[in-house]
FIDOLUM-971259 format. One line per field, with one value per residue (C-alpha): residue in one letter; x, y, z. Coordinates in nm, 4 decimals, m for minus. Example, Ala and Ser with C-alpha at 12.3 -4.5 7.8 and 13.67 -1.06 7.14 Angstrom:
resn (a_s)
px (1.2300_1.3670)
py (m0.4500_m0.1060)
pz (0.7800_0.7140)
This chain:
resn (x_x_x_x_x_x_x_x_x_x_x_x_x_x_x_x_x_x_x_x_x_x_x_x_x_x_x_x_x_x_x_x_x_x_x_x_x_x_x_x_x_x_x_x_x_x_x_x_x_x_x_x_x_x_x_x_x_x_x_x_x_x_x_x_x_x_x_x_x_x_x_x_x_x_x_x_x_x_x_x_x_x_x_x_x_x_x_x_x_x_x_x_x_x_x_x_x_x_x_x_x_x_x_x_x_x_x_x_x_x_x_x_x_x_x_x_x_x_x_x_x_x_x_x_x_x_x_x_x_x_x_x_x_x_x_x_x_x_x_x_x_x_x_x_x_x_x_x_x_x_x_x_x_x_x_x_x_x_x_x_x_x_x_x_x_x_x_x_x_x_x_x_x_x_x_x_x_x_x_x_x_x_x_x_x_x_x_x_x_x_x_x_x_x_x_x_x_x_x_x_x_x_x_x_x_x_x_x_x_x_x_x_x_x_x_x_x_x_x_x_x_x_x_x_x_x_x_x_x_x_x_x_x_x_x_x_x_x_x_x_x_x_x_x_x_x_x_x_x_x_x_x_x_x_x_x_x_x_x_x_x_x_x_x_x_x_x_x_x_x_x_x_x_x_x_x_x_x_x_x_x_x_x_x_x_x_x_x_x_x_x_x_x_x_x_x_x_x_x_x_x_x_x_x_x_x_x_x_x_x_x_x_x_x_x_x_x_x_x_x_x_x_x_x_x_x_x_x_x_x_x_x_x_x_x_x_x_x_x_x_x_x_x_x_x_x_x_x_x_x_x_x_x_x_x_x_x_x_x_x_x_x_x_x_x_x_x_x_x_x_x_x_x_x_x_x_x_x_x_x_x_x_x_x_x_x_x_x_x_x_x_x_x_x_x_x_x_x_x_x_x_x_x_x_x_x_x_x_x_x_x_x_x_x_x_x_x_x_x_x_x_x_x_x_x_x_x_x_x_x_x_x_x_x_x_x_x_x_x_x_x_x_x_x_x_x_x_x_x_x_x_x_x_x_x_x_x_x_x_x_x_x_x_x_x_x_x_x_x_x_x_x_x_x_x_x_x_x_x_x_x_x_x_x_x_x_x_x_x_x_x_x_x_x_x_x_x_x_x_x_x_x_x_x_x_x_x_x_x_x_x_x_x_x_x_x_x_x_x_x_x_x_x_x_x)
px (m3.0345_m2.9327_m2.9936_m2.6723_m2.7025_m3.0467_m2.9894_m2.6781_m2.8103_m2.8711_m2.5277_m2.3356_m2.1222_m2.1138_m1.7011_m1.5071_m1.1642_m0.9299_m0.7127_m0.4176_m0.1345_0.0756_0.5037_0.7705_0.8437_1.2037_1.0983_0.8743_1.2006_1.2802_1.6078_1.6137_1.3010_1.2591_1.0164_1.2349_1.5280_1.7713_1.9373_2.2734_2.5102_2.4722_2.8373_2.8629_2.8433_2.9987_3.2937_3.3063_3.2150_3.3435_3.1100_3.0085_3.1853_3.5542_3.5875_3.4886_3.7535_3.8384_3.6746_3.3901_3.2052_3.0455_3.2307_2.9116_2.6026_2.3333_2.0758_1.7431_1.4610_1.4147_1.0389_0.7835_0.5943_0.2821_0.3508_0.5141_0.1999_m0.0201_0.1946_0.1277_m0.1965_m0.2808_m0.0999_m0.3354_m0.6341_m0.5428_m0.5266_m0.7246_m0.6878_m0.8760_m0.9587_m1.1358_m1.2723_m1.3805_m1.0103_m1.1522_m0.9983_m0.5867_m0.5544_m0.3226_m0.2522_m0.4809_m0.5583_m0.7595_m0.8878_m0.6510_m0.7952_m0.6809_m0.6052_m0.3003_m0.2079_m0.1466_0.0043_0.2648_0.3208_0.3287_0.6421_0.7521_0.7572_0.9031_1.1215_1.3586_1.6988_1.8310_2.1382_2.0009_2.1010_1.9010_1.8115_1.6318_1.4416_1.2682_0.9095_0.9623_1.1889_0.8964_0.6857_0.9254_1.0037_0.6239_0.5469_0.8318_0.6240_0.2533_0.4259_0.5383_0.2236_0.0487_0.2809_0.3951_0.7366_1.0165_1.1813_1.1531_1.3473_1.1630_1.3963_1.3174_1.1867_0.9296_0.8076_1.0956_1.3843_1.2193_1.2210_1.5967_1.6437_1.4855_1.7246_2.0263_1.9554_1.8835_2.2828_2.3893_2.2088_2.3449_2.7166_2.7894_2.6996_2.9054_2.7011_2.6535_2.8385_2.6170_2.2835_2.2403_1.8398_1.5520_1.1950_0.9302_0.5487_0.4648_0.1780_0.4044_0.5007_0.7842_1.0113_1.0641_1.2867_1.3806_1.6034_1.6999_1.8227_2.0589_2.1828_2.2887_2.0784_1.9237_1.5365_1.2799_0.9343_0.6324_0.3432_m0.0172_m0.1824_m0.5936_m0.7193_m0.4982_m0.3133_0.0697_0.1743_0.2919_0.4293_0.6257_0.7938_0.8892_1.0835_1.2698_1.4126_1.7260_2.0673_2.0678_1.8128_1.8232_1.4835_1.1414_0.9586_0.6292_0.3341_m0.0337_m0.2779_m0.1704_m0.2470_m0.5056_m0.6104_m0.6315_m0.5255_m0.3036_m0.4548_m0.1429_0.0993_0.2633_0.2854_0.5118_0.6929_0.8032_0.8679_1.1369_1.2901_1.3098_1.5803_1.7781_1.6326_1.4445_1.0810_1.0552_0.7008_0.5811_0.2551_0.2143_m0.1494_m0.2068_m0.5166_m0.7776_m0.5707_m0.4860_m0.5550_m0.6749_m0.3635_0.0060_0.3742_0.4444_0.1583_0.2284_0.6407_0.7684_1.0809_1.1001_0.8291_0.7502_0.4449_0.3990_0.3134_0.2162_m0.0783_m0.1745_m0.1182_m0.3276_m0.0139_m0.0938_0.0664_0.1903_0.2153_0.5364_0.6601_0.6862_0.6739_0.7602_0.8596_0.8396_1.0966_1.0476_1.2250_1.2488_1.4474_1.8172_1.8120_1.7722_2.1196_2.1272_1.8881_1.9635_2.1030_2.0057_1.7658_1.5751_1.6357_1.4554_1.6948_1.4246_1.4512_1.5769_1.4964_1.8588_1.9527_2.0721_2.4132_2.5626_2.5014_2.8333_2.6629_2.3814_2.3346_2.4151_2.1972_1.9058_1.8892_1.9892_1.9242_1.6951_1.2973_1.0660_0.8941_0.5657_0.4750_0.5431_0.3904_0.0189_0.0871_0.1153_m0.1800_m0.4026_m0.3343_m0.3250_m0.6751_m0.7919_m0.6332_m0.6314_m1.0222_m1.0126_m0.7682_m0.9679_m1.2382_m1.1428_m0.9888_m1.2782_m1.4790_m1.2310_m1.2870_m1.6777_m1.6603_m1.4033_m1.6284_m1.9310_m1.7651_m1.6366_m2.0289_m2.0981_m1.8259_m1.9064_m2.2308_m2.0812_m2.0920_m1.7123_m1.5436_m1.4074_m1.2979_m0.9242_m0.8637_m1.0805_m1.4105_m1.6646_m1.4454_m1.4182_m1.0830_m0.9601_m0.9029_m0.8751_m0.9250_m0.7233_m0.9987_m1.0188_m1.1149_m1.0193_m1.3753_m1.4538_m1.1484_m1.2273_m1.5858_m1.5234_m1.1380_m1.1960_m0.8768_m0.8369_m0.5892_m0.9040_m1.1247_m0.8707_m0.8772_m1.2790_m1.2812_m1.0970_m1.4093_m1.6002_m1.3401_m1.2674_m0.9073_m0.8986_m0.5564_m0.4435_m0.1495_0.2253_0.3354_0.3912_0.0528_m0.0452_m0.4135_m0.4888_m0.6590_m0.5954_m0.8102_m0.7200_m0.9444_m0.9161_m1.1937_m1.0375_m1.2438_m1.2694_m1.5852_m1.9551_m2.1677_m2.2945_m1.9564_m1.9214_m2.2620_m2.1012_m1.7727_m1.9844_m2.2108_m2.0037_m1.7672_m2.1223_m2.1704_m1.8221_m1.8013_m2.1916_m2.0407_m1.7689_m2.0475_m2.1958_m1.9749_m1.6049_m1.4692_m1.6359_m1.4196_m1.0952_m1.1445_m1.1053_m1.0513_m1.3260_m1.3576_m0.9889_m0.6154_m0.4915_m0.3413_m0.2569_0.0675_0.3982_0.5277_0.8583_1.0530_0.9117_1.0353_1.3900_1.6337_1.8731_1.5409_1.4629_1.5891_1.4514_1.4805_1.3742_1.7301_1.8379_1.5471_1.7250_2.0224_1.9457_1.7274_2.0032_1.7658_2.0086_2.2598_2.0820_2.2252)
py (m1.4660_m1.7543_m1.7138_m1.6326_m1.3227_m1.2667_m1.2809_m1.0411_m0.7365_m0.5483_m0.5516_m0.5247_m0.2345_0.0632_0.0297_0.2612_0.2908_0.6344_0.6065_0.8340_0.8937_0.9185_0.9036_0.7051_0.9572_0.9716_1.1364_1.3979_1.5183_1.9098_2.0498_2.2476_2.1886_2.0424_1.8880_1.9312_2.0994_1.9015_2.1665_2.2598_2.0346_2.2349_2.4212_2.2266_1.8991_1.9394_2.0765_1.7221_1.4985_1.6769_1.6994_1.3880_1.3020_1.4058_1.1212_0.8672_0.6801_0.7727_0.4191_0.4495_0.8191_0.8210_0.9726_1.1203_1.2086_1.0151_1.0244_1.1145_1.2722_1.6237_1.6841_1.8860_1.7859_1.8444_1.6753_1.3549_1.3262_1.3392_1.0696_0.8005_0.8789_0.8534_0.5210_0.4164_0.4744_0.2344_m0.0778_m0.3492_m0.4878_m0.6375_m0.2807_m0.1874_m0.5323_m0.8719_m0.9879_m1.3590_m1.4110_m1.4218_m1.7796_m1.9881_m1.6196_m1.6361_m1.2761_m1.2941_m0.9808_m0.8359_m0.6971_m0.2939_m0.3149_m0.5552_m0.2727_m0.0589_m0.2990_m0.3522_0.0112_0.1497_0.3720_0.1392_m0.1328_0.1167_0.2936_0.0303_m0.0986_m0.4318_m0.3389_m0.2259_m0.4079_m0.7287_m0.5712_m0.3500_m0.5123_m0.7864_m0.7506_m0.7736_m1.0926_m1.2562_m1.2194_m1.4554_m1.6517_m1.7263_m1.6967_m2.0256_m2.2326_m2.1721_m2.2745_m2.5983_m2.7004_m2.5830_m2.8403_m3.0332_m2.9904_m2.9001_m2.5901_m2.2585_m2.0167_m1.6441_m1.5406_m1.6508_m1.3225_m1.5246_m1.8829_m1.9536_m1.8118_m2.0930_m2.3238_m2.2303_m2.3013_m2.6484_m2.7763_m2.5899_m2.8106_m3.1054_m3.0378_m3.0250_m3.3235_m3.5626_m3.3784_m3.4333_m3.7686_m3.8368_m3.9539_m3.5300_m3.6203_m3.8985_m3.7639_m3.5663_m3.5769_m3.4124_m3.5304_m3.2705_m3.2754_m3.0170_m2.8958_m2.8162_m2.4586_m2.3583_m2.2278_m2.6017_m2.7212_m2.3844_m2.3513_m2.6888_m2.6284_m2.3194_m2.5387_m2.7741_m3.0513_m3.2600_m3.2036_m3.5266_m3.4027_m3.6014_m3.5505_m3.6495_m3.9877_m4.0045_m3.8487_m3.5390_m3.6951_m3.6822_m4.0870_m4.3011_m4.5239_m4.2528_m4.1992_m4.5694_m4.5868_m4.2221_m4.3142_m4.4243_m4.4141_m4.0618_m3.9170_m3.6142_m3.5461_m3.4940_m3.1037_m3.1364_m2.8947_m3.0833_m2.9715_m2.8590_m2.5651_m2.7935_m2.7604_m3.1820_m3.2940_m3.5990_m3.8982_m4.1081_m3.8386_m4.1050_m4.3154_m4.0417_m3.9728_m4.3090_m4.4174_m4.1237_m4.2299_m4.5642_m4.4486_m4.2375_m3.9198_m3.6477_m3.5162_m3.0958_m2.9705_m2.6591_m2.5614_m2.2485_m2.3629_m2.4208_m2.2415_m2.4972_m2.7539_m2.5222_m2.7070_m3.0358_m3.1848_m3.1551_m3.2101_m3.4176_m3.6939_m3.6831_m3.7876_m3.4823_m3.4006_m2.9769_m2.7570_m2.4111_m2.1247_m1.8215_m1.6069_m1.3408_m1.4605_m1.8217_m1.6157_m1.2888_m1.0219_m0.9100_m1.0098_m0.6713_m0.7442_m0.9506_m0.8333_m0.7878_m1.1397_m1.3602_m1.6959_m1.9734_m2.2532_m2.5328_m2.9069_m3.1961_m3.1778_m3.3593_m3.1026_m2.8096_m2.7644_m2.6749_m2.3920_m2.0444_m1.7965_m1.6369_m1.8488_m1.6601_m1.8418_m1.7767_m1.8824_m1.8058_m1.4608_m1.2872_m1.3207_m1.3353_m1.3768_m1.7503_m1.7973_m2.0812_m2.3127_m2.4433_m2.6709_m2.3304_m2.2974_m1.9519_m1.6521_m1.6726_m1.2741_m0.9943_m0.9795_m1.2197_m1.1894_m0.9141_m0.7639_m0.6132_m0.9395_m1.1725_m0.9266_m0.9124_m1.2943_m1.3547_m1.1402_m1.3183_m1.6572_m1.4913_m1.3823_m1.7059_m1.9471_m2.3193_m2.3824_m2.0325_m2.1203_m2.4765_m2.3066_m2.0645_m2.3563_m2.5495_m2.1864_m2.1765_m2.4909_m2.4668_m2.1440_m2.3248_m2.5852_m2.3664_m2.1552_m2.4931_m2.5760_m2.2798_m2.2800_m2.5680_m2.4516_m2.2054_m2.2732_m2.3372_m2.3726_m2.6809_m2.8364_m3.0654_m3.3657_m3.5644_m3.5672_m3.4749_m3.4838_m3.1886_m2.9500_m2.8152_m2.4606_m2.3760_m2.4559_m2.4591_m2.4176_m2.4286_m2.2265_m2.4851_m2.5217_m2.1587_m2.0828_m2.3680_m2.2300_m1.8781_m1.7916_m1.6146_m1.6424_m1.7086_m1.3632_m1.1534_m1.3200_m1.1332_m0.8330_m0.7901_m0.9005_m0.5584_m0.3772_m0.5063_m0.4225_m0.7657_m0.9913_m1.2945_m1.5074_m1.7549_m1.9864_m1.9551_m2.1540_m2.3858_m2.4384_m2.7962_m2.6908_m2.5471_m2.1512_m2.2143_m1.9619_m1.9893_m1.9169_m1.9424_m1.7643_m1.8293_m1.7663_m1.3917_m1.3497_m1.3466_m1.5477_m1.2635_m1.1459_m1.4553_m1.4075_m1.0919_m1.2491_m1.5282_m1.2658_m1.0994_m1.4281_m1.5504_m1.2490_m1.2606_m1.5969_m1.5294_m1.2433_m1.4327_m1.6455_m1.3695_m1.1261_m1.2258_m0.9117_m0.7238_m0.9060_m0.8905_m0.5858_m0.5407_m0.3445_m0.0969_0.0408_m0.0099_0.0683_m0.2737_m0.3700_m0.6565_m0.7508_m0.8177_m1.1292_m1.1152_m0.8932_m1.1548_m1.4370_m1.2941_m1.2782_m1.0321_m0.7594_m0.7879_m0.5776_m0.4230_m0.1152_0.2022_0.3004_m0.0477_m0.0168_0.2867_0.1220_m0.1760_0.0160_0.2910_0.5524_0.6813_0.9922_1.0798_0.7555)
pz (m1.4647_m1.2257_m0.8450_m0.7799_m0.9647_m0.8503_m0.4799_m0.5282_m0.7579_m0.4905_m0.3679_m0.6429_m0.6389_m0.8967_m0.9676_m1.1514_m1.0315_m1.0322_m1.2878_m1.2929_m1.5886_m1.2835_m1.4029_m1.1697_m0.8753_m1.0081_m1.3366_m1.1335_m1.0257_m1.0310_m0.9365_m0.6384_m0.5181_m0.1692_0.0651_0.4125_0.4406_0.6652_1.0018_0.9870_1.2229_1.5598_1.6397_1.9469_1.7655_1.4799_1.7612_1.9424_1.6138_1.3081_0.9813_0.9588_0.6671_0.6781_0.9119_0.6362_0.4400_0.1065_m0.0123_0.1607_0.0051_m0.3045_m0.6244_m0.7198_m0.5189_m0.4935_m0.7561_m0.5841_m0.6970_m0.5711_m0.5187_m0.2711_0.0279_m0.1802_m0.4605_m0.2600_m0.1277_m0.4449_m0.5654_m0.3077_m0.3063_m0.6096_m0.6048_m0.3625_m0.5626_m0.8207_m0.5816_m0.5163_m0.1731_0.1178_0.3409_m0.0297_m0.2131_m0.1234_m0.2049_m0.2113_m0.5345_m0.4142_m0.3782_m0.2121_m0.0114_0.2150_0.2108_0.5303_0.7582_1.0110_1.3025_1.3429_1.6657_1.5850_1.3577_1.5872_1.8515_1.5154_1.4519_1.8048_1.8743_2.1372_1.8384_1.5273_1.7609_1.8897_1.6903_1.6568_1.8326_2.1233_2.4637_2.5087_2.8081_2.6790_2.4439_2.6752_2.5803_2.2481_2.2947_2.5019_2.2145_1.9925_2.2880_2.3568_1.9962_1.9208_2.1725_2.0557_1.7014_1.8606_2.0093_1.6474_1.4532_1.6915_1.6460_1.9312_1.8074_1.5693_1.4601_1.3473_1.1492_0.7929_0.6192_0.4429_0.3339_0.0409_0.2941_0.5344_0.2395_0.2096_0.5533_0.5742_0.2474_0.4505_0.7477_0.5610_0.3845_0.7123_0.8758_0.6222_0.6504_0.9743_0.9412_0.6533_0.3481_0.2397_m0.0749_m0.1674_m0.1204_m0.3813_m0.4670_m0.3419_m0.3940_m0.4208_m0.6048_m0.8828_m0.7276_m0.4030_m0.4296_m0.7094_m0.4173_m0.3204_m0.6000_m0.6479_m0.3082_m0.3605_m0.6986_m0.5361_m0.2789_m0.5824_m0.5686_m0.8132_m0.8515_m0.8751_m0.9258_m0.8681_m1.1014_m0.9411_m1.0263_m1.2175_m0.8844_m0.7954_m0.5198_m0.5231_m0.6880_m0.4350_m0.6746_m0.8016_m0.5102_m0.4074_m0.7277_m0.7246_m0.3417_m0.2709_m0.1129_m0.2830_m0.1373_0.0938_0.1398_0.0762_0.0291_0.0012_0.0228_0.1818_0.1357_m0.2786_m0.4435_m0.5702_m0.2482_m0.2160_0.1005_0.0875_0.3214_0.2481_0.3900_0.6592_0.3911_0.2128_0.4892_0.5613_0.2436_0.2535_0.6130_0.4908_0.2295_0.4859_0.3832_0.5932_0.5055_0.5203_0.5066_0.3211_0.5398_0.2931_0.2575_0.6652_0.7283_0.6697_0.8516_1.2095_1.4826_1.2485_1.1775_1.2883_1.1045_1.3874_1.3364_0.9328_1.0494_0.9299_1.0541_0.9471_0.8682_0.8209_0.8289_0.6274_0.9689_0.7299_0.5072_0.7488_1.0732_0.9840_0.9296_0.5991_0.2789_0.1556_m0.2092_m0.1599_0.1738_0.4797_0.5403_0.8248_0.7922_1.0729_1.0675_1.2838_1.3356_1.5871_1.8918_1.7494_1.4238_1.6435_1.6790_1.3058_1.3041_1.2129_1.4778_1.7080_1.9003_2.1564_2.4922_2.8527_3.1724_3.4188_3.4375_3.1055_2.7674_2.5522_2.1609_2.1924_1.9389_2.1230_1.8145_1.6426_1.4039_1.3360_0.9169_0.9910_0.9238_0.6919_0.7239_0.8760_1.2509_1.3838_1.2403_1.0962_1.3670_1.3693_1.0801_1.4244_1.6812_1.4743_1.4626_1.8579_1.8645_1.6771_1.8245_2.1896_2.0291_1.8885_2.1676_2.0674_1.9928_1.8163_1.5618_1.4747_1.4344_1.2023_1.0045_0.9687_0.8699_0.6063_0.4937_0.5122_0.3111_0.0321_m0.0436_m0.0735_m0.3185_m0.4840_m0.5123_m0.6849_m0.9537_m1.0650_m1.1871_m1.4127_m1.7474_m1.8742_m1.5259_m1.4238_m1.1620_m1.2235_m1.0437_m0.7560_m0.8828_m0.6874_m0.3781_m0.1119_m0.1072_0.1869_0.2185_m0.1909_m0.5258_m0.8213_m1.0874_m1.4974_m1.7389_m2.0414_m2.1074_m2.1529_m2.3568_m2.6107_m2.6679_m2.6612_m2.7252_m2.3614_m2.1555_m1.7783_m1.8052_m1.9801_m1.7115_m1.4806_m1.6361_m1.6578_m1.3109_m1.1920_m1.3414_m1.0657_m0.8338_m0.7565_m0.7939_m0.9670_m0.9700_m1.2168_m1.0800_m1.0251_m1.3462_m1.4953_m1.5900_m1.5345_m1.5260_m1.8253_m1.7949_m1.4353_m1.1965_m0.7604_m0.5025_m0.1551_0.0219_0.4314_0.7359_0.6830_0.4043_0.5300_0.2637_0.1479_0.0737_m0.1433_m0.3450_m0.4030_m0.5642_m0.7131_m0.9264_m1.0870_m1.1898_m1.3313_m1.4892_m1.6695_m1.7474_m1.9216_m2.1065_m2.2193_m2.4311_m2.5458_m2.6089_m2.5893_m2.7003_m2.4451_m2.1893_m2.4077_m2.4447_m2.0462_m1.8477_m1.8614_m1.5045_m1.3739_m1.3868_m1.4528_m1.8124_m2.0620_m1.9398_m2.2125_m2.1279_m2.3361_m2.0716_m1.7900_m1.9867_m2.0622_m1.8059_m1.9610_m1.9685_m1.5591_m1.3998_m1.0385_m1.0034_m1.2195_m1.3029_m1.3758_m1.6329_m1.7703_m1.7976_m1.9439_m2.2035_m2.2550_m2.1554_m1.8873_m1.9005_m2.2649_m2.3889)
């Protein structure tokens, strides 16, 4: 037993997860039965207003009523819960395994600053007048984000990091539209260790995708670069640090390279947190940027959603940022939409909410030397994880030898496989027997059995003896006995997953009665 696993017995954790045959809630449906019944429309109402539906044009009701599942109080309740017990999450696990989403802790009080009834209970119709404090918040929130990157202007409304990615190729359309040469500059430059979303909202905006692959060290190839510019170029979309988590020193040199050829440089600061306070868009000469406020800026990362994106850009491309800005004329707060040149709307009203009031709280919290400081813990804590790994037999470490990363890792499991048939995605699944996550890598795979971890500020050292014992302890079993972990899981909920729906379109489909449909299990089909 290696010290890692010796200093940790004591604190590993008996796991064995609930594990419930639990159906989708629609199937649990039984006619009739209710868990509220709705009031009858008041006489005096229903006197000034009518029913409520008579009103309604003809195209506007439903031929058919609505297809929900009819189910008690009781058993609503068992349901979700239930649900619950089968998660893995960061209130129940060290969740230091969910790289490059910087699942970090989020303080409970911002919790309930984001679920308040003065927060839930107001509309985004009501009266600017009446919504003040919570346009101060975005107001105030816009400039801490400037002095954070550097740049002169944000817009909140992005729901998330790839509708900010959207919004940066939307504004770098428009930039080189209105001053003529839109038609021509049909490229974008990104890096394939730069998020997927990158080329992916520049593909739906129609442009043409150059992807940079990384040169004998990790780092994106400069080279590369100077010879894919030219007079069609519309910009660069880069993510620095990588999901490698390799920081690239030459970034100006990127940057300029790009402005040299006419084109404009958008930054993905998805993987911010070791570099808060550190390093700025501004000094790297990029000219857009955004941050995941969820995830970097401590509002949880929900699975998927609610997220909160953060678009920023220098002072002469604010005019083409989404509307409504939120404006200050000395005394009021207002929904700015005095923007002709604007991209438009990115989303429905103007920002998700409580994601961007836990955010203002926890930089209000941290202040300037609060948010450094938690970078460079993140940091810290990366690379002593990083020193660990690489002491496990059959984990390996891609790219930059013997180099520091910044505030992850993008680790291999190639070794391991080779010698033991062991996959990264069994590795996953044994993993959830000790109640921990472990996450692979958005694909494609360009490190083979890939395995991400990004520990952030948030995990004690002990915490990460924890994670780092049992990850021994699997990779150990993996030598000798494989089909113990193939076998996996033992303890947990989690299952081998069927790729051949994921990798055929016409099989998606999201939502449970899509499913039926698609599969012809509706109306007794």
């Amino acid at each position: 037993m290696s010290w890692v696993a010796e200093k940790t017995t004591l604190r590993q954790k008996r796991f064995h997860q609930a594990k419930w045959d639990e159906p989708i809630i629609s199937e649990m449906s039984m006619p009739g039965e209710r868990g509220h019944l709705v009031p009858e429309t008041e006489e005096e109402i229903a006197t000034a207003v009518g029913d409520g539906i008579s009103a309604l044009p003809d195209h506007m009701r439903r031929e058919e009523r609505i297809d929900l599942p009819e189910i008690s109080e009781t058993r609503v309740l068992r349901h979700y819960l239930r649900l619950s017990q089968q998660n893995l999450g960061a209130d129940l696990n060290v969740d230091i395994g969910q790289g490059t989403c910087t699942m970090k802790y989020s303080p409970k009080i911002n919790e309930q600053f984001a679920t308040s009834g003065d927060l839930t209970e107001l509309h985004p119709l009501q009266d600017e007048s009446t919504v003040q404090g919570v346009l101060q918040i975005m107001y105030e929130l816009d400039l801490y984000l400037r002095e954070i990157s550097g740049l002169d202007r944000f817009s909140l409304q992005p729901g998330g990091g790839s509708q900010a990615i959207l919004g940066m190729v939307s504004i770098i359309e428009a930039y080189h539209r209105a001053r003529g040469d839109g038609a021509k500059r049909d490229e974008i430059i990104t890096t394939i260790f730069s998020h997927p979303s990158n080329p992916a909202a520049a593909a739906l905006k129609g442009y043409r995708i150059i992807t940079l692959y990384p040169d004998a060290d990790g780092y994106p190839d400069l080279d590369a670069l100077k010879e894919a510019v030219s007079e069609r170029t519309a910009g660069l979309l880069i993510t620095n640090p990588e999901d490698t988590g390799i920081f690239n020193p030459r970034i100006e040199e990127f940057t300029q390279v790009v402005h040299d050829a006419g084109g404009l440089c958008g930054y993905d600061q998805a993987n911010a947190n070791g570099i808060l306070g550190i390093t700025r868009a501004k000094e790297a000469g990029f000219d857009l940027s955004f941050f995941n406020l969820h995830k970097t800026f401590s509002s949880p990362h929900g699975c998927g959603g609610p997220g909160a994106g953060a678009l920023g850009v220098r002072k002469d491309l604010a005019r083409f940022l989404p509307v409504p800005l939120v404006s200050f004329d000395g005394e009021q707060y207002y929904l700015d939409t005095d923007a002709p040149d604007s991209i438009g709307k990115l989303r429905g009203f103007y920002g998700v909410i409580p994601a961007l009031v836990r955010s203002y709280a926890w930089v209000r919290a941290l202040g300037g030397e609060g948010l450094k400081e938690a970078a460079m813990i993140a940091v810290l804590n990366n690379n002593y994880l990083l020193g660990r790994i690489r002491e496990i037999p059959g984990a390996s470490v891609p790219y930059a030898p013997g180099e520091h990363r910044v505030e992850q890792v993008r680790y291999s499991w190639e070794d391991l496989t080779r010698d033991t048939g062991v996959t990264v995605e069994d590795i996953q699944r044994r993993m959830c027997d000790f109640g921990f996550h472990h996450w692979t890598s958005h694909h494609p795979w360009i490190v083979p059995e890939p395995f991400t971890i990004e520990p952030t500020e948030s995990y004690s050292v002990a915490e990460m003896d924890e994670y780092l014992a049992a990850l021994e302890w699997v990779a150990r079993e993996a030598y000798e006995d494989p089909e113990r972990v193939k076998g996996a899981p033992h303890n947990s909920v989690v299952h081998r997953t069927d790729h051949a729906p994921l990798d055929d379109p016409a099989r998606w489909a999201v939502t449970w009665r899509a499913h039926q449909r698609k599969t012809g299990a509706h109306k007794g089909e």
